[in-house]
PyMOL Python script that loads the backbone (N, CA, C, O; Angstrom):
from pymol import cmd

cmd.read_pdbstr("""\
ATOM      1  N   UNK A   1     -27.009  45.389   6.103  1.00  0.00           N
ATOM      2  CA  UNK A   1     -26.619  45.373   4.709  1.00  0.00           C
ATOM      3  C   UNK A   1     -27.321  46.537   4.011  1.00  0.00           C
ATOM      4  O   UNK A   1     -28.520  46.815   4.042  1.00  0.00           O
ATOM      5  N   UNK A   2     -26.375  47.129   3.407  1.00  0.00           N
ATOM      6  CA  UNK A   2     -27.110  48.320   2.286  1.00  0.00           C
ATOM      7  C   UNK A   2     -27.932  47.407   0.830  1.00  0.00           C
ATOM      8  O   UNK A   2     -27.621  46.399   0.196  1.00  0.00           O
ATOM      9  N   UNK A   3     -29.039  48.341   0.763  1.00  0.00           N
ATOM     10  CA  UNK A   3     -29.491  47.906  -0.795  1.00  0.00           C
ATOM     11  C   UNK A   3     -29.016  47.995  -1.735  1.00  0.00           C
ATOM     12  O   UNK A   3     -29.734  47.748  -2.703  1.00  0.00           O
ATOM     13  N   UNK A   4     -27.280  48.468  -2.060  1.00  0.00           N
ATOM     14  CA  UNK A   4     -27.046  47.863  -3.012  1.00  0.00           C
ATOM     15  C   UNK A   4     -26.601  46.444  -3.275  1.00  0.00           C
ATOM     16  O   UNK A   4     -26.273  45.931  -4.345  1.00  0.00           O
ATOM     17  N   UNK A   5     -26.672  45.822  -1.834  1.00  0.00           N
ATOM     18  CA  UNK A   5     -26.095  44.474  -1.901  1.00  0.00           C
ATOM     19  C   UNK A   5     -26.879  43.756  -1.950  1.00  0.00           C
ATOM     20  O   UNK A   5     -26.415  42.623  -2.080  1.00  0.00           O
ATOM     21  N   UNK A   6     -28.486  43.802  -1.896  1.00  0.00           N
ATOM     22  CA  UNK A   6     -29.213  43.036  -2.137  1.00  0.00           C
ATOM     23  C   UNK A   6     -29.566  42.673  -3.597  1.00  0.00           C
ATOM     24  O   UNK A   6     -29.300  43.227  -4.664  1.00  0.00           O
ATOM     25  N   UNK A   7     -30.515  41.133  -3.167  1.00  0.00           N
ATOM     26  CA  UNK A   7     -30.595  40.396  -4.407  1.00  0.00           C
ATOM     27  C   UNK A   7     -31.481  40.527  -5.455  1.00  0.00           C
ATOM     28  O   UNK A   7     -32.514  40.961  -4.945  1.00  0.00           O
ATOM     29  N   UNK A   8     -31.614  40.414  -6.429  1.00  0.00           N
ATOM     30  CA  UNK A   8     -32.445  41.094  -7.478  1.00  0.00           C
ATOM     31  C   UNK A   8     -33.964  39.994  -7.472  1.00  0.00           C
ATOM     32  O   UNK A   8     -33.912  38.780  -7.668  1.00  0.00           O
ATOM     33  N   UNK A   9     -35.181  40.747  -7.213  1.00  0.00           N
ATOM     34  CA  UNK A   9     -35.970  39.789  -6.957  1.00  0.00           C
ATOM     35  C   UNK A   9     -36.535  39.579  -5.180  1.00  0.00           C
ATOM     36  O   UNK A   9     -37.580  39.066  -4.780  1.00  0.00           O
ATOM     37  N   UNK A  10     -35.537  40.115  -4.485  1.00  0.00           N
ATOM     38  CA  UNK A  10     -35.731  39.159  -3.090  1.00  0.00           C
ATOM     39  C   UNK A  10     -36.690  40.431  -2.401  1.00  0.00           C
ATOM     40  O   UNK A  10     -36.542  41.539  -2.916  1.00  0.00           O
ATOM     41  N   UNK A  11     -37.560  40.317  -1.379  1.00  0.00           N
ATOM     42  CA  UNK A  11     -38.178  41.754  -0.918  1.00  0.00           C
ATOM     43  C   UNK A  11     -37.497  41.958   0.770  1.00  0.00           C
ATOM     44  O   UNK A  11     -37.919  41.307   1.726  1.00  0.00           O
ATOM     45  N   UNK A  12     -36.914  42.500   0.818  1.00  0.00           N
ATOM     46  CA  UNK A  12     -36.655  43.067   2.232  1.00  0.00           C
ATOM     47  C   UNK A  12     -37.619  44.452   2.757  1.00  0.00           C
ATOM     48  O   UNK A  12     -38.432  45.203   2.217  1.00  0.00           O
ATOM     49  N   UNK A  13     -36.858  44.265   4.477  1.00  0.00           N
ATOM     50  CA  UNK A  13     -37.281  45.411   5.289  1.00  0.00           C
ATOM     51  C   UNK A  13     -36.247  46.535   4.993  1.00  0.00           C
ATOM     52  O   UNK A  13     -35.135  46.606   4.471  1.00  0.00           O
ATOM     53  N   UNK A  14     -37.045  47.286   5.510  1.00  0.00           N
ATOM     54  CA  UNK A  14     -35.988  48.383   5.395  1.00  0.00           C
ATOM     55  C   UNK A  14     -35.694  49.211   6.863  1.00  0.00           C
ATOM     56  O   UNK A  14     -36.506  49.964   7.402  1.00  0.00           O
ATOM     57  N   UNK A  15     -34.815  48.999   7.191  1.00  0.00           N
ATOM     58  CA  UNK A  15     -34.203  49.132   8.726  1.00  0.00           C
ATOM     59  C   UNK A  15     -34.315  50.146   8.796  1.00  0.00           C
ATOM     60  O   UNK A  15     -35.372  50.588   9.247  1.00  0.00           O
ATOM     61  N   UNK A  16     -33.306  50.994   8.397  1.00  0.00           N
ATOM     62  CA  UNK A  16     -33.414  52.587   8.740  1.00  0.00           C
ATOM     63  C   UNK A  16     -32.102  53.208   7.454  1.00  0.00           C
ATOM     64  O   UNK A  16     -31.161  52.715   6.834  1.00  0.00           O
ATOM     65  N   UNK A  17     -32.724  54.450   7.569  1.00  0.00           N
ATOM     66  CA  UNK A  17     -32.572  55.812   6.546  1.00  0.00           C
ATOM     67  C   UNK A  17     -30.937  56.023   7.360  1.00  0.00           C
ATOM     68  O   UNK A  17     -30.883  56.581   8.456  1.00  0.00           O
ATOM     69  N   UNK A  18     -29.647  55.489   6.648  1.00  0.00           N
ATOM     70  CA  UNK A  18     -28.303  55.777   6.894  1.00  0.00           C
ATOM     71  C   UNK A  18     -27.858  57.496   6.040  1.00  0.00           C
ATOM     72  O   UNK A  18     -27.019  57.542   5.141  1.00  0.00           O
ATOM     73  N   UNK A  19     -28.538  58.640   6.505  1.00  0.00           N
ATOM     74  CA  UNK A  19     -27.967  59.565   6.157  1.00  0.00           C
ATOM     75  C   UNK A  19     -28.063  61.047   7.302  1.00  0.00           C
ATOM     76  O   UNK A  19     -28.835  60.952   8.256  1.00  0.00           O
ATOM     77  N   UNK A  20     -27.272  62.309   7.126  1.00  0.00           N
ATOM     78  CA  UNK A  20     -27.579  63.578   7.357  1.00  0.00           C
ATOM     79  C   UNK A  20     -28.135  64.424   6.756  1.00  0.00           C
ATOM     80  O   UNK A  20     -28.278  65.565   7.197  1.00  0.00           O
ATOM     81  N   UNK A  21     -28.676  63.914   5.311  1.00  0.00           N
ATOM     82  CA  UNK A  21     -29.127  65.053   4.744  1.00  0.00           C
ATOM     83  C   UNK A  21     -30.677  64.527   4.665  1.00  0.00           C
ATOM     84  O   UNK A  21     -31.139  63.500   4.168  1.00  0.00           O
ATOM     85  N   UNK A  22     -31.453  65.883   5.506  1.00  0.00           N
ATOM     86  CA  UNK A  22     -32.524  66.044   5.678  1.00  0.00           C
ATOM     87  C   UNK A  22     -33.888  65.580   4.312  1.00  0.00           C
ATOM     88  O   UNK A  22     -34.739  64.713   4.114  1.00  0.00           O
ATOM     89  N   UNK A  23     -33.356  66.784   3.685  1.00  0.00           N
ATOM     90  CA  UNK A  23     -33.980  66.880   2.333  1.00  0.00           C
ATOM     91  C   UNK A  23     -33.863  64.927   1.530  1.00  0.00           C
ATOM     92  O   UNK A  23     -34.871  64.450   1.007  1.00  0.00           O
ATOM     93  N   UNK A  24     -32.971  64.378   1.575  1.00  0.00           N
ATOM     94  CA  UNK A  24     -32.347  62.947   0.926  1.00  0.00           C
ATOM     95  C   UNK A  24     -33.431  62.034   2.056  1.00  0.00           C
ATOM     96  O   UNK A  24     -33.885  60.940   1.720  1.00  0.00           O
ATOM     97  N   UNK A  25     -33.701  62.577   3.215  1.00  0.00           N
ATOM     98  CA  UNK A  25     -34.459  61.638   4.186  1.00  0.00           C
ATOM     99  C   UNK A  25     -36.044  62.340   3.616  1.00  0.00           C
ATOM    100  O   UNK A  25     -36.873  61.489   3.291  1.00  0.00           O
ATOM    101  N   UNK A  26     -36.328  63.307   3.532  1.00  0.00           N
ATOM    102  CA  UNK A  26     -37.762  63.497   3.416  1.00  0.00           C
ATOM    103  C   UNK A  26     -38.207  62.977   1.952  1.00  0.00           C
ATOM    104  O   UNK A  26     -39.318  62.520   1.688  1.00  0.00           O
ATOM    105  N   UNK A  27     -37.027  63.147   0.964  1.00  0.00           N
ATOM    106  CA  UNK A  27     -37.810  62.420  -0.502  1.00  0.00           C
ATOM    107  C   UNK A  27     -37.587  61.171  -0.739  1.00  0.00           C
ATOM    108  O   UNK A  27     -37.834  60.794  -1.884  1.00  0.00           O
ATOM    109  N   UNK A  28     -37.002  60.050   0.364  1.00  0.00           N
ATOM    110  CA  UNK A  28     -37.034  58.907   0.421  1.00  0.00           C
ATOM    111  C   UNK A  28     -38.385  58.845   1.199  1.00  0.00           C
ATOM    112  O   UNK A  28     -39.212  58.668   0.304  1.00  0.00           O
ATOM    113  N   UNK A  29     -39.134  58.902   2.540  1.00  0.00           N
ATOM    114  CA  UNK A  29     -40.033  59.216   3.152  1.00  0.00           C
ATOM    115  C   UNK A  29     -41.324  59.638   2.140  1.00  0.00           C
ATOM    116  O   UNK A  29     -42.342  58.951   2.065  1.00  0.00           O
ATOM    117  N   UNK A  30     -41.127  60.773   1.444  1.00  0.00           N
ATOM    118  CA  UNK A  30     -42.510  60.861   0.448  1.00  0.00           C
ATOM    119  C   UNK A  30     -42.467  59.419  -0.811  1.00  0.00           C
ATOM    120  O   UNK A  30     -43.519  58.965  -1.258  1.00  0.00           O
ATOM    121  N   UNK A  31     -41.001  58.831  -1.254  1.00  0.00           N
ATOM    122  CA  UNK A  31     -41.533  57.432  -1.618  1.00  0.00           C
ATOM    123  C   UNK A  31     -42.699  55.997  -1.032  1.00  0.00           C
ATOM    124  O   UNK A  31     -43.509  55.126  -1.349  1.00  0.00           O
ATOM    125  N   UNK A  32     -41.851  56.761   0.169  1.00  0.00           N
ATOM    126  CA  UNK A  32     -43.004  55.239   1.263  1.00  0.00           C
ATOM    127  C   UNK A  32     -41.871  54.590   1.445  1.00  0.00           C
ATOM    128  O   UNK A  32     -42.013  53.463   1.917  1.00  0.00           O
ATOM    129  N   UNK A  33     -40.670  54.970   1.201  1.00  0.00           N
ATOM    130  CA  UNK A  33     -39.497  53.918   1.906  1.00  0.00           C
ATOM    131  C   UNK A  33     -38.679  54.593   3.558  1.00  0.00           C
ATOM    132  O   UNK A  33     -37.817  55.471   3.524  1.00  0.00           O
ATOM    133  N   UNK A  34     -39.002  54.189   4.391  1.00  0.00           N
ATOM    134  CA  UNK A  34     -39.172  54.083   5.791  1.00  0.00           C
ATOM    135  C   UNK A  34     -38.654  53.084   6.554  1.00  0.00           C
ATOM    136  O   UNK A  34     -38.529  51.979   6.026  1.00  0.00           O
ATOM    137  N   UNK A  35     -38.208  53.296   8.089  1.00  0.00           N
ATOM    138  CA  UNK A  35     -38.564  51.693   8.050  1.00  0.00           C
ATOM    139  C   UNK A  35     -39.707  51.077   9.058  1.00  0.00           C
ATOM    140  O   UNK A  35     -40.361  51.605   9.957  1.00  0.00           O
ATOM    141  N   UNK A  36     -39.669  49.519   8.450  1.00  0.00           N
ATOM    142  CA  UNK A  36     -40.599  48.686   8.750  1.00  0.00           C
ATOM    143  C   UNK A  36     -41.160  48.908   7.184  1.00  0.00           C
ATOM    144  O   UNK A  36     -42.326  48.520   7.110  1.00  0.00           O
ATOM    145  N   UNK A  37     -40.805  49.263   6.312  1.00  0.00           N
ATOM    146  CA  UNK A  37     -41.716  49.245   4.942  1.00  0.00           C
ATOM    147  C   UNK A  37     -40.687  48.100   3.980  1.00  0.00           C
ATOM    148  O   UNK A  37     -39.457  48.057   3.988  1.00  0.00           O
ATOM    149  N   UNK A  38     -41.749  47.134   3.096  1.00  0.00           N
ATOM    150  CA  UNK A  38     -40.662  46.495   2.617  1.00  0.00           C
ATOM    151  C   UNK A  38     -40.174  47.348   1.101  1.00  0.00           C
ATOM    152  O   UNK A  38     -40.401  48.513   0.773  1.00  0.00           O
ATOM    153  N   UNK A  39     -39.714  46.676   0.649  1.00  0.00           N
ATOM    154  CA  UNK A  39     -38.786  47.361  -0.540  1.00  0.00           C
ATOM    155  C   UNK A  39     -38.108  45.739  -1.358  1.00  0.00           C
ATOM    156  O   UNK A  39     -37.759  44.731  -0.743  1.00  0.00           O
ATOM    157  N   UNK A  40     -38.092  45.901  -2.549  1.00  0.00           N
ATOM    158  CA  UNK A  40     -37.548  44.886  -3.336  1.00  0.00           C
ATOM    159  C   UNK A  40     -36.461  45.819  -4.707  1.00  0.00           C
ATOM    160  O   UNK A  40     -36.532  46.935  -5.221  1.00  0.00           O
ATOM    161  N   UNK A  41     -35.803  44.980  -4.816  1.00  0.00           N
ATOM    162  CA  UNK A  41     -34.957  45.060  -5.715  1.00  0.00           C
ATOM    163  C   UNK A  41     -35.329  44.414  -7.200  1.00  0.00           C
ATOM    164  O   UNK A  41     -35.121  43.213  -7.374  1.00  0.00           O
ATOM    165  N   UNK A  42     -35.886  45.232  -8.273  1.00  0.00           N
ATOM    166  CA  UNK A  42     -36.406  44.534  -9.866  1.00  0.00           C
ATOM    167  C   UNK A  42     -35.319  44.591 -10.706  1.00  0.00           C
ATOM    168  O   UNK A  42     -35.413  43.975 -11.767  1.00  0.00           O
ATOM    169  N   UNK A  43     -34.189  45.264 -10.438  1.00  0.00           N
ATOM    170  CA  UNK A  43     -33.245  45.413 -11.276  1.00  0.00           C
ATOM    171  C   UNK A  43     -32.001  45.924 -11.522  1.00  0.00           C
ATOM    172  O   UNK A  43     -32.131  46.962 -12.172  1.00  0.00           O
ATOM    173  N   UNK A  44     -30.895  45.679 -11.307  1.00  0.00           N
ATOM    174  CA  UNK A  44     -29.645  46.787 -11.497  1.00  0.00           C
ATOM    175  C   UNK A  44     -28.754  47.082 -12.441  1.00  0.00           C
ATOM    176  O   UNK A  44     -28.237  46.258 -13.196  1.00  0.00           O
ATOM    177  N   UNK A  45     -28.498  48.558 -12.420  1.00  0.00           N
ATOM    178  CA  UNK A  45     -27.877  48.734 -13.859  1.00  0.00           C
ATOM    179  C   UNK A  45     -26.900  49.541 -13.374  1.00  0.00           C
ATOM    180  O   UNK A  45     -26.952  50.103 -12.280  1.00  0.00           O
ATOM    181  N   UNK A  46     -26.028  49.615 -14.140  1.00  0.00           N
ATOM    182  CA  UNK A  46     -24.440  50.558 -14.065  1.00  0.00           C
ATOM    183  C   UNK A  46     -25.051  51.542 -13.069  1.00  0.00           C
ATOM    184  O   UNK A  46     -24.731  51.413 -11.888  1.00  0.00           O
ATOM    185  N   UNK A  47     -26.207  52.865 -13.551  1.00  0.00           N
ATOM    186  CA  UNK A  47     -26.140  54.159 -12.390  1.00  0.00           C
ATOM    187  C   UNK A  47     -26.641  53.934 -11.754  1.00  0.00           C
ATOM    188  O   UNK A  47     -26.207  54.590 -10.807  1.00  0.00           O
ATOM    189  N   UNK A  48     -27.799  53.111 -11.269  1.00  0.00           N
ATOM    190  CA  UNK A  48     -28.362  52.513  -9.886  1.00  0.00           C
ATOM    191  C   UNK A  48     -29.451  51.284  -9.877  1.00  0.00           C
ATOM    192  O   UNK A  48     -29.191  50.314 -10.589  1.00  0.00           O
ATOM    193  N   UNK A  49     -30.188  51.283  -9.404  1.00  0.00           N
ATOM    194  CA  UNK A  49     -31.156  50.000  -8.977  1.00  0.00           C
ATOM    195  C   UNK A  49     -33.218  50.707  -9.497  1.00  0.00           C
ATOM    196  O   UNK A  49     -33.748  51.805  -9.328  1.00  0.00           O
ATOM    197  N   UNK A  50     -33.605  49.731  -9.961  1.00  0.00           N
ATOM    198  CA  UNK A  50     -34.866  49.822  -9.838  1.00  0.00           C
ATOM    199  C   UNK A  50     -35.510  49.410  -8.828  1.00  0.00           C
ATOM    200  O   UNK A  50     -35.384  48.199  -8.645  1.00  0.00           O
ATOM    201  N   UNK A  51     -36.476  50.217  -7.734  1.00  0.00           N
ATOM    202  CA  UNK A  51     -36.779  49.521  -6.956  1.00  0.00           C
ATOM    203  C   UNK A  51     -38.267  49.447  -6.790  1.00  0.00           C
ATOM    204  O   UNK A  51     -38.927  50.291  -7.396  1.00  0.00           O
ATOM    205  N   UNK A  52     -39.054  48.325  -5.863  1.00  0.00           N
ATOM    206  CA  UNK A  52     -40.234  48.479  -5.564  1.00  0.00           C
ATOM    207  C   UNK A  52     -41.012  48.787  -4.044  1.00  0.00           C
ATOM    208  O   UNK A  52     -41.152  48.060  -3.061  1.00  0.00           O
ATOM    209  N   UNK A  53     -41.526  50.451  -4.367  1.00  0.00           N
ATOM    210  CA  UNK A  53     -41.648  50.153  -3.318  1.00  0.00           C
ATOM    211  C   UNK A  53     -43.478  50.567  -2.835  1.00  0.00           C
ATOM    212  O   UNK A  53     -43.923  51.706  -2.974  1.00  0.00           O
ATOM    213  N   UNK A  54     -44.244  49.500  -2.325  1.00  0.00           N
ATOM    214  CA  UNK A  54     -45.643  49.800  -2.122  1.00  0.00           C
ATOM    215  C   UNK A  54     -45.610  49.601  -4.016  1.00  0.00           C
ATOM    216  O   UNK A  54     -44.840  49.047  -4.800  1.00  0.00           O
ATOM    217  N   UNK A  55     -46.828  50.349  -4.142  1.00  0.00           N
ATOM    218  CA  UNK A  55     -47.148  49.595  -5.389  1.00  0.00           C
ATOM    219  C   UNK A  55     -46.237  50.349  -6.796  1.00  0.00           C
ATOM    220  O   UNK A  55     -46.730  50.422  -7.921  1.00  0.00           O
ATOM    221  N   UNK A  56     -45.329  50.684  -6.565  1.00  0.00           N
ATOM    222  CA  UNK A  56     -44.294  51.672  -7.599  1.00  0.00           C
ATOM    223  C   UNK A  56     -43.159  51.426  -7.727  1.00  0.00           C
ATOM    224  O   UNK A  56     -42.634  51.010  -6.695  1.00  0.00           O
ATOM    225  N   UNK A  57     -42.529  51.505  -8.578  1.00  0.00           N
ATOM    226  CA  UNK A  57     -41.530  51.429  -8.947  1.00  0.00           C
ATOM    227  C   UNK A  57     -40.856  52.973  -9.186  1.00  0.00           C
ATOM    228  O   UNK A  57     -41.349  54.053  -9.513  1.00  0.00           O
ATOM    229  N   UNK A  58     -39.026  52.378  -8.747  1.00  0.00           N
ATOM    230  CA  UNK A  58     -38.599  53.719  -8.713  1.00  0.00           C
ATOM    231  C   UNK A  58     -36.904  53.563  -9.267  1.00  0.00           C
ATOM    232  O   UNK A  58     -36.229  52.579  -8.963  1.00  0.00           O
ATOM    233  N   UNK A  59     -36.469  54.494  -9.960  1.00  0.00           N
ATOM    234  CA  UNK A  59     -34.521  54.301 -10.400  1.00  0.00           C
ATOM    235  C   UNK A  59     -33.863  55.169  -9.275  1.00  0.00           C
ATOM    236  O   UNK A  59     -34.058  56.384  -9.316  1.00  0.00           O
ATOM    237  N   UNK A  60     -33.140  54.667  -8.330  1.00  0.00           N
ATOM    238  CA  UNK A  60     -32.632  55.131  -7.608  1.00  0.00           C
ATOM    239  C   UNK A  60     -31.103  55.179  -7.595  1.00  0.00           C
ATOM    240  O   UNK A  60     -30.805  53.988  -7.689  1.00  0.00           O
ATOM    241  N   UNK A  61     -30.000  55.856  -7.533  1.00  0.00           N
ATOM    242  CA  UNK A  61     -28.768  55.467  -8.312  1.00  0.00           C
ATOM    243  C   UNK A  61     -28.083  54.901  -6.835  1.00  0.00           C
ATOM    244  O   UNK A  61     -28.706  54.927  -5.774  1.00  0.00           O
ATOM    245  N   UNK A  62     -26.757  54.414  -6.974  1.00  0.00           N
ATOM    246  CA  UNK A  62     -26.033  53.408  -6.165  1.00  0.00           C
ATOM    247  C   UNK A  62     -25.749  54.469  -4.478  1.00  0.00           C
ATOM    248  O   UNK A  62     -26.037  54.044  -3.359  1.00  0.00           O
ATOM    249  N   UNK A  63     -25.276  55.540  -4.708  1.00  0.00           N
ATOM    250  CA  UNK A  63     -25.227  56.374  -3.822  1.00  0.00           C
ATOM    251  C   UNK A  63     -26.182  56.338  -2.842  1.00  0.00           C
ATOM    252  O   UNK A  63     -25.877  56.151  -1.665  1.00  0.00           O
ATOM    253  N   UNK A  64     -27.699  56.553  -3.340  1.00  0.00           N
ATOM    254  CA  UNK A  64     -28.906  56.193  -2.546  1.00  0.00           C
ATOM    255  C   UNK A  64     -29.384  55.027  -1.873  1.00  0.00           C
ATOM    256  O   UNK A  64     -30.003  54.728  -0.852  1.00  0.00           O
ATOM    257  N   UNK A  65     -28.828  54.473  -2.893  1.00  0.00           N
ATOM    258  CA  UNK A  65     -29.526  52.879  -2.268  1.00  0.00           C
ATOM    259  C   UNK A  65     -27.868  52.296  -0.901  1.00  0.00           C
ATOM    260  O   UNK A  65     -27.688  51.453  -0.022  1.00  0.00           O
ATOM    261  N   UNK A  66     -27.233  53.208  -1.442  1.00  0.00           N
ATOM    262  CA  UNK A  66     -26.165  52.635   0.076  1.00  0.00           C
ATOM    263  C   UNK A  66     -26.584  53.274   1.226  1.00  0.00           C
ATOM    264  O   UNK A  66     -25.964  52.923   2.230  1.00  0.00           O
ATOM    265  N   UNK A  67     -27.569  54.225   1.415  1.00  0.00           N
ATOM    266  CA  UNK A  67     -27.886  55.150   2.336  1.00  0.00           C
ATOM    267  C   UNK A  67     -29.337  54.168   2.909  1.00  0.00           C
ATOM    268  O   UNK A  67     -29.921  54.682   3.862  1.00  0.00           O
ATOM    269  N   UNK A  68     -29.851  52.989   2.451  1.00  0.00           N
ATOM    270  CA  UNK A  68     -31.165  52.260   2.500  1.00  0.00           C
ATOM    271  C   UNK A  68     -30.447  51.259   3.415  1.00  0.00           C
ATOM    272  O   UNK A  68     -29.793  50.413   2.806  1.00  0.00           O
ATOM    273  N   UNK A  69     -30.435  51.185   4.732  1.00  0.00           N
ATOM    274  CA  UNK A  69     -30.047  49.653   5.320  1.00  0.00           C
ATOM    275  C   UNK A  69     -31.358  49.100   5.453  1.00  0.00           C
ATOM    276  O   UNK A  69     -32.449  49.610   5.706  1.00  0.00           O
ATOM    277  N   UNK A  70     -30.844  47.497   5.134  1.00  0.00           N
ATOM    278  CA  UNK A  70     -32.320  46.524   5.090  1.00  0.00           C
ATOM    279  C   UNK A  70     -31.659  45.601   5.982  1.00  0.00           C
ATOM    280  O   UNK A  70     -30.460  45.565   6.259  1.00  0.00           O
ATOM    281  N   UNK A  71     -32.779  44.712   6.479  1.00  0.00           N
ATOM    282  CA  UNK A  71     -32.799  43.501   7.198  1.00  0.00           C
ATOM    283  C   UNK A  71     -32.383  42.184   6.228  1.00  0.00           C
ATOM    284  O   UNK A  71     -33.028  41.833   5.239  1.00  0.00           O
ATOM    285  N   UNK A  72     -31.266  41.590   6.690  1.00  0.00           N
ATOM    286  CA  UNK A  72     -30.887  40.567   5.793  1.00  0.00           C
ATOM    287  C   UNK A  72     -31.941  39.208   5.917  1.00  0.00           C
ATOM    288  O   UNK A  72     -31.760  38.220   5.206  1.00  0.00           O
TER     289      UNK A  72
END
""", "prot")
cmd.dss("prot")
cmd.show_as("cartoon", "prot")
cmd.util.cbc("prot")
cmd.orient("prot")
């Protein structure tokens, strides 16, 4: 399941980085979102999701977070 389908509140794993673009994998990677790292969902709005990840919070828009597969 991609993170945009997850539930607002719930904390998942994060499986693996669904993309080709390098650069889109290394500034997800300098977040700390990886996988085996968890990640939660605080919020979603029309251009994307707030997320948590390690001790931060981050707005990531819908495009990105479909590129995040998590462990259901």
């Amino acid at each position: 399941m991609d993170l945009s389908l997850a539930n607002i509140g719930e904390e998942y794993i994060v499986k693996e980085i669904k993309t080709d673009d390098e650069e889109l994998n290394s500034f997800l990677f300098s977040l700390g979102c990886y996988s085996g790292e968890p990640i939660t969902v605080i919020s979603k709005r029309k251009s994307g999701l707030v997320v948590a990840i390690k001790d931060a919070r981050y707005n990531i828009d819908v495009q990105l977070a479909k590129a995040i597969i998590v462990k259901e």
